[in-house]
BAFI-3210 file (N, C-alpha, C; in Angstrom, 3 decimals, decimal comma, padded with zeros to 6 digits):
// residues 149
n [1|2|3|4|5|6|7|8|9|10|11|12|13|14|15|16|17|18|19|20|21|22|23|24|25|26|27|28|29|30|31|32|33|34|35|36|37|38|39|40|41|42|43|44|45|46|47|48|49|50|51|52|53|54|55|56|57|58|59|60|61|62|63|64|65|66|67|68|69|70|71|72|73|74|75|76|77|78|79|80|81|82|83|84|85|86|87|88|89|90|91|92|93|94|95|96|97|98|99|100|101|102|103|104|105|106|107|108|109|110|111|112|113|114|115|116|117|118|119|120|121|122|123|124|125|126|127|128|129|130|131|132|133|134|135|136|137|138|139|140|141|142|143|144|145|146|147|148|149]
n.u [000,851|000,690|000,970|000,121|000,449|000,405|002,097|002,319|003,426|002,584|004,249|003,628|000,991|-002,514|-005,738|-007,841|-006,717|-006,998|-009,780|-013,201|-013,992|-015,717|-017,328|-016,072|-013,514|-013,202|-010,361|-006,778|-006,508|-009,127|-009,135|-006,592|-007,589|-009,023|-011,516|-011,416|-011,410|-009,616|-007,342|-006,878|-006,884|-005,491|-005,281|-002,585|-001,026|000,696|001,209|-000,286|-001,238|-001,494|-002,660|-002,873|-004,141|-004,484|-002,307|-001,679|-001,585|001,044|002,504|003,546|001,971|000,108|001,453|003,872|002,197|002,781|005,718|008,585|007,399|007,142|006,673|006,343|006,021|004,467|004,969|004,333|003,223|004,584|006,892|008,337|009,642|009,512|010,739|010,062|011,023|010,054|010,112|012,418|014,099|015,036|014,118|014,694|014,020|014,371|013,763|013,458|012,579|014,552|017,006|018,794|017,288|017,181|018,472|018,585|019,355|020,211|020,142|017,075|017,026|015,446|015,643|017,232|016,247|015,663|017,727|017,450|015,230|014,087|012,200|011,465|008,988|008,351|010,549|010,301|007,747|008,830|010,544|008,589|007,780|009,549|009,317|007,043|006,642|004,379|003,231|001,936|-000,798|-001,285|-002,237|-004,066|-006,417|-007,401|-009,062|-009,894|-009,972|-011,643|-010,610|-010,462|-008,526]
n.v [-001,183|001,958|005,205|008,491|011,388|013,853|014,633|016,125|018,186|020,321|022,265|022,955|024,189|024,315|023,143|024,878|026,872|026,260|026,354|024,367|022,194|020,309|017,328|015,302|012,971|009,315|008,106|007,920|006,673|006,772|010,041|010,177|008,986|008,670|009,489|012,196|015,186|017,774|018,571|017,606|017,809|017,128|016,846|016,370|016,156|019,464|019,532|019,872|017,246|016,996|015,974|015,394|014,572|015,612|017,109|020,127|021,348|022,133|024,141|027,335|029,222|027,794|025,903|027,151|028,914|028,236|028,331|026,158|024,092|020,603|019,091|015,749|014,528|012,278|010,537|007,846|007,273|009,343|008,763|010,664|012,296|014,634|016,233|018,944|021,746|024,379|028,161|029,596|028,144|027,003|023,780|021,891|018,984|016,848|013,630|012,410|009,376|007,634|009,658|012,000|015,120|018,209|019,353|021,709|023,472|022,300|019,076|017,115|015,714|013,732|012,601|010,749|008,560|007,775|006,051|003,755|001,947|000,475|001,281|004,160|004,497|003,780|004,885|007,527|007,711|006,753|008,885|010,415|009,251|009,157|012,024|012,452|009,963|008,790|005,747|005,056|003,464|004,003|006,337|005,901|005,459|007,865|010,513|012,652|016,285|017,645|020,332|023,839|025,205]
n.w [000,000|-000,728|000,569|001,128|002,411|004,820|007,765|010,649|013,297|015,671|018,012|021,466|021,112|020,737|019,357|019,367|017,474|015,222|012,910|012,960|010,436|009,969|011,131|014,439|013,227|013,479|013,788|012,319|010,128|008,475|008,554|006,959|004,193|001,149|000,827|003,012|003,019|003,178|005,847|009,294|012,865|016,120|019,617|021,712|024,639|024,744|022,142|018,996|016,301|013,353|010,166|006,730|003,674|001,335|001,300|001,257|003,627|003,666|004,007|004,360|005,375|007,009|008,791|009,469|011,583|013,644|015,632|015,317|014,022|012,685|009,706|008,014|004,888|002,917|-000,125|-002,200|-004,194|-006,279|-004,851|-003,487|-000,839|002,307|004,808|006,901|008,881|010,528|011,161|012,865|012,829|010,346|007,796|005,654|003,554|000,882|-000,839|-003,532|-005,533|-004,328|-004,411|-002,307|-002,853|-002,132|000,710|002,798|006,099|009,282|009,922|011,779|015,187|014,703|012,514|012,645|012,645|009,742|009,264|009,963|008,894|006,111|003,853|002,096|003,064|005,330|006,857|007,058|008,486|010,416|011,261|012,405|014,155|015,989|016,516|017,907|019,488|018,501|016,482|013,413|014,209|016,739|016,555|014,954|017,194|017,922|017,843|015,233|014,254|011,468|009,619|008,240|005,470]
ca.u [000,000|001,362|000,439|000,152|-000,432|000,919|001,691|002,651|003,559|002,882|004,689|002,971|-000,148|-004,016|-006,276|-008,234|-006,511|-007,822|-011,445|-013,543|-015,085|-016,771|-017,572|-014,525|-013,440|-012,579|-008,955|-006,063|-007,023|-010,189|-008,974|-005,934|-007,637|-009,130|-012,225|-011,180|-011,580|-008,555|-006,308|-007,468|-006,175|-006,048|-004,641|-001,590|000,009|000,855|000,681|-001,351|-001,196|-002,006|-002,717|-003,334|-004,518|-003,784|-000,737|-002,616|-001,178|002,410|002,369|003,958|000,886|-000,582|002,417|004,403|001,916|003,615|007,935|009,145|006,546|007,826|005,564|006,942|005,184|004,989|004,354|004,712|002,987|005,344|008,346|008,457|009,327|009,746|010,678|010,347|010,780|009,101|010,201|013,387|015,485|014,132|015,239|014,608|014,839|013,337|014,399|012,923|013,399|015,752|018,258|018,392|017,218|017,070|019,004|018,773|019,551|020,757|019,590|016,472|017,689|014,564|016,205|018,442|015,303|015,603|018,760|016,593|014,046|014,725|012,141|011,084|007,546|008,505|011,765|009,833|006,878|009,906|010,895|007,549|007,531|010,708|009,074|005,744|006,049|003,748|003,485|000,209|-001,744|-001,452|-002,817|-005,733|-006,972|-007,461|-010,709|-009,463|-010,893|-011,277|-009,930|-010,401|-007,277]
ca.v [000,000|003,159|006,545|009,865|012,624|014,610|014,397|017,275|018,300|021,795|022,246|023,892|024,722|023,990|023,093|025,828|028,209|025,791|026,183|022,971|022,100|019,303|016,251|014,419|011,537|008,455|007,210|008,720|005,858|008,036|011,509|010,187|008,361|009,385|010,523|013,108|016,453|018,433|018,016|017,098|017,997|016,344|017,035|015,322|016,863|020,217|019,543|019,532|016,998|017,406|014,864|015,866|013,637|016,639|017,811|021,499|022,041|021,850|025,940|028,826|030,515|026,945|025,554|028,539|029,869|027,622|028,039|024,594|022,826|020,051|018,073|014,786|014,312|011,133|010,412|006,628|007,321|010,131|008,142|011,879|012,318|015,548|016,824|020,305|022,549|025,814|028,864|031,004|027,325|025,893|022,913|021,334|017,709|016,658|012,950|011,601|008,812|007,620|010,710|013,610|016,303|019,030|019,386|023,064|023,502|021,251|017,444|017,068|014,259|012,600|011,936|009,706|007,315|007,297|005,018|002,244|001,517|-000,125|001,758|005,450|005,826|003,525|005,367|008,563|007,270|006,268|010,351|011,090|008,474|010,101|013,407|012,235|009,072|007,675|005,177|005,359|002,447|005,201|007,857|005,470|005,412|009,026|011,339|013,913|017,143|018,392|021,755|024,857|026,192]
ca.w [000,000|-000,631|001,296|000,352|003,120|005,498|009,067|011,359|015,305|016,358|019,844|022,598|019,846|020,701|018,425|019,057|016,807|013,912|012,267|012,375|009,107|010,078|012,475|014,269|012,335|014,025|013,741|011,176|008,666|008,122|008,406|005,681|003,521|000,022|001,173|003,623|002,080|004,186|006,959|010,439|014,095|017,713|020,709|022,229|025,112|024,598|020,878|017,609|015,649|011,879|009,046|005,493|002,740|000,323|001,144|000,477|004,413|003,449|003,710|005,681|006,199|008,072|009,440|010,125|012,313|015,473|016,415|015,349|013,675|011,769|008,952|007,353|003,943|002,219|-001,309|-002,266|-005,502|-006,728|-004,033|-002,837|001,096|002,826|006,102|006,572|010,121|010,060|012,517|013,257|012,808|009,343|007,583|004,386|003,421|000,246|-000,832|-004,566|-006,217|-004,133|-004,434|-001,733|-004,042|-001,083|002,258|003,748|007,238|010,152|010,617|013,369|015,972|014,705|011,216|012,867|012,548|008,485|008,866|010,835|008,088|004,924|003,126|002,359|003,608|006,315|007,868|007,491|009,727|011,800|011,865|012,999|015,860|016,983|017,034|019,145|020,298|017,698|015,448|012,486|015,155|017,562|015,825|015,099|018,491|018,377|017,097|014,434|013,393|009,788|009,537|007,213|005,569]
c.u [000,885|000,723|001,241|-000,266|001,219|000,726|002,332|002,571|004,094|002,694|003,991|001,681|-001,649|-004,917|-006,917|-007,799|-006,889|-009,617|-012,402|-014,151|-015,594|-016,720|-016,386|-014,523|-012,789|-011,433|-008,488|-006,312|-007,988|-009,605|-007,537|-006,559|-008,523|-010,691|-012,504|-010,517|-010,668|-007,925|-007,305|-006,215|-006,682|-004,847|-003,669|-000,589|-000,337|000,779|-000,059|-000,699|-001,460|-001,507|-003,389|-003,747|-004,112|-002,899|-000,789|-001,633|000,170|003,486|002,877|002,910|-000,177|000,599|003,403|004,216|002,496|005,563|007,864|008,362|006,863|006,698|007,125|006,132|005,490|003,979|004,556|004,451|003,830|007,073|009,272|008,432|009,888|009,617|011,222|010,328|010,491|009,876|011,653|015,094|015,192|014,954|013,794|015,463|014,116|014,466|013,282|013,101|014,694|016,572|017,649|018,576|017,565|017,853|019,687|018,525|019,726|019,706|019,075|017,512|016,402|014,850|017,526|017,313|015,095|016,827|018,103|015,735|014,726|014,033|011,633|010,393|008,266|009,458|011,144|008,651|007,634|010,218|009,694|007,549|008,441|010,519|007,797|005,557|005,305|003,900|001,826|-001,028|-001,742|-002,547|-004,421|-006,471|-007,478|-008,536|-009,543|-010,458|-010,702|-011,373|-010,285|-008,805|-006,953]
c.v [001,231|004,484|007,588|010,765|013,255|014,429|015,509|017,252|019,539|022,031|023,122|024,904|024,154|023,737|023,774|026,687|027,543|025,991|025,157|023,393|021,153|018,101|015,746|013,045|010,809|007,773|008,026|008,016|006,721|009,132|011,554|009,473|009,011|009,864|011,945|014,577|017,419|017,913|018,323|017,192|016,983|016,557|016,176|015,850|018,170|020,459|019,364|018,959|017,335|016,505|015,615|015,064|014,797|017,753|019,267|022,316|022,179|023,575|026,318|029,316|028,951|026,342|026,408|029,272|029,370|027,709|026,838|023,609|022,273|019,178|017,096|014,601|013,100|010,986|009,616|006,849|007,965|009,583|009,997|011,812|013,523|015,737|018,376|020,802|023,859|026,658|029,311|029,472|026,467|024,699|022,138|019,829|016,831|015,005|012,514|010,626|008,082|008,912|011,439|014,753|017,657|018,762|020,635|022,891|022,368|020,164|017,987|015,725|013,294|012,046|010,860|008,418|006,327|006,190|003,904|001,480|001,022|001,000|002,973|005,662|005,062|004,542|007,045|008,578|007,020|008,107|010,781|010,848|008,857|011,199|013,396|011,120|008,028|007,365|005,424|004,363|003,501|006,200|007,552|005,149|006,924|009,657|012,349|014,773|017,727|019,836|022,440|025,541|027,280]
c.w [000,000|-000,346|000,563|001,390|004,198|006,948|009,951|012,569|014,771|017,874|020,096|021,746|020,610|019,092|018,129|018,154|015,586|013,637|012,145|011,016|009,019|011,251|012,989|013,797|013,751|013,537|012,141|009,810|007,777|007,745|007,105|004,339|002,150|000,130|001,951|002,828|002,441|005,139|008,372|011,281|015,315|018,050|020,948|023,241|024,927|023,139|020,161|017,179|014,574|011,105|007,845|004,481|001,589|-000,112|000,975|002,283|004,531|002,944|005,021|006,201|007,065|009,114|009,891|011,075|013,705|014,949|015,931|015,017|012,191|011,024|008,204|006,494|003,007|001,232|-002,009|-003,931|-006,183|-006,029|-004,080|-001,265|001,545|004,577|006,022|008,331|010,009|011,290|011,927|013,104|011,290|009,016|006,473|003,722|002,612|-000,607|-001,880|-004,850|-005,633|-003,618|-003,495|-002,915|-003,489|000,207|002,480|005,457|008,274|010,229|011,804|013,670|015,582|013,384|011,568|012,793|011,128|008,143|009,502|010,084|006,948|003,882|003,299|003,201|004,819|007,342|007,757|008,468|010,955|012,324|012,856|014,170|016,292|017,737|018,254|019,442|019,824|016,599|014,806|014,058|015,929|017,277|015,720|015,760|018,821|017,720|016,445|014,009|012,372|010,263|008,567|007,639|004,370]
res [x|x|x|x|x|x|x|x|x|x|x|x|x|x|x|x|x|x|x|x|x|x|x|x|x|x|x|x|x|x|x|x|x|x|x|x|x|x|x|x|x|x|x|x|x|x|x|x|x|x|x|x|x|x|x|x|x|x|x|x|x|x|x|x|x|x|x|x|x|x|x|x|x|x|x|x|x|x|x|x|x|x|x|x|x|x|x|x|x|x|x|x|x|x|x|x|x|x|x|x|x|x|x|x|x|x|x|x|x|x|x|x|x|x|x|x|x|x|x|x|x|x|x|x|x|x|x|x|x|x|x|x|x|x|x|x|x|x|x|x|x|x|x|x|x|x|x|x|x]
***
């Protein structure tokens, strides 16, 4: 199976400062999957999560608005993977095809996770679980809300 979306952690963020646009979905399967019309939030801690199915939140003016919020974007179909950090420390890490195409600004400590995996989407699901702890089964225990962006 190959995935396509977006996954995001904005530190010390609420969800409040997002818009609902509709009911909460049950589990990230849902809120990524090809019916889900935008990206979807939930709580965790002190952080927002954020899942995208259309990659549409992969923006300064949504992700920008928190210090240090990092999205990992995976694109099995295109074998596109991105990690991006937003804020006053950025960092750029765009890997096609194989090849690093992109690498602006310093390695997170959670890219020490992409040498553990064999393959793309996998060792970037591995960055994520570095950054919060979770793995996708995780995530799908959790209610998400669709967002306006």
């Amino acid at each position: 199976m190959s995935y396509n979306h977006l996954m995001a952690v904005l530190p010390h963020a609420s969800v409040s400062m997002f818009t609902p646009a509709g009911p909460e979905i049950e589990g990230v399967y849902d809120a990524i999957s090809y019916r889900a019309e935008g990206p979807s939030v939930t709580q965790h801690g002190p952080h927002v999560l954020l899942v995208d199915p259309t990659l549409m939140s992969l923006d300064e003016r949504v992700l920008g608005r928190v210090e240090g919020a990092v999205a990992v974007a995976v694109s099995g179909v295109s074998d596109t993977y991105i990690i991006q950090r937003f804020g006053s420390a950025p960092r750029l890490r765009v890997q096609s095809q194989g090849e690093l195409v992109e690498d602006q600004g310093h390695p997170l400590v959670a890219e020490a996770a992409l040498a553990g995996e064999e393959f793309p989407e996998d060792s970037h699901f591995a960055v994520f679980a570095a950054l919060t702890g979770l793995w996708l089964n995780d995530l799908d225990t959790m209610k998400w809300t669709p967002i306006q962006i």
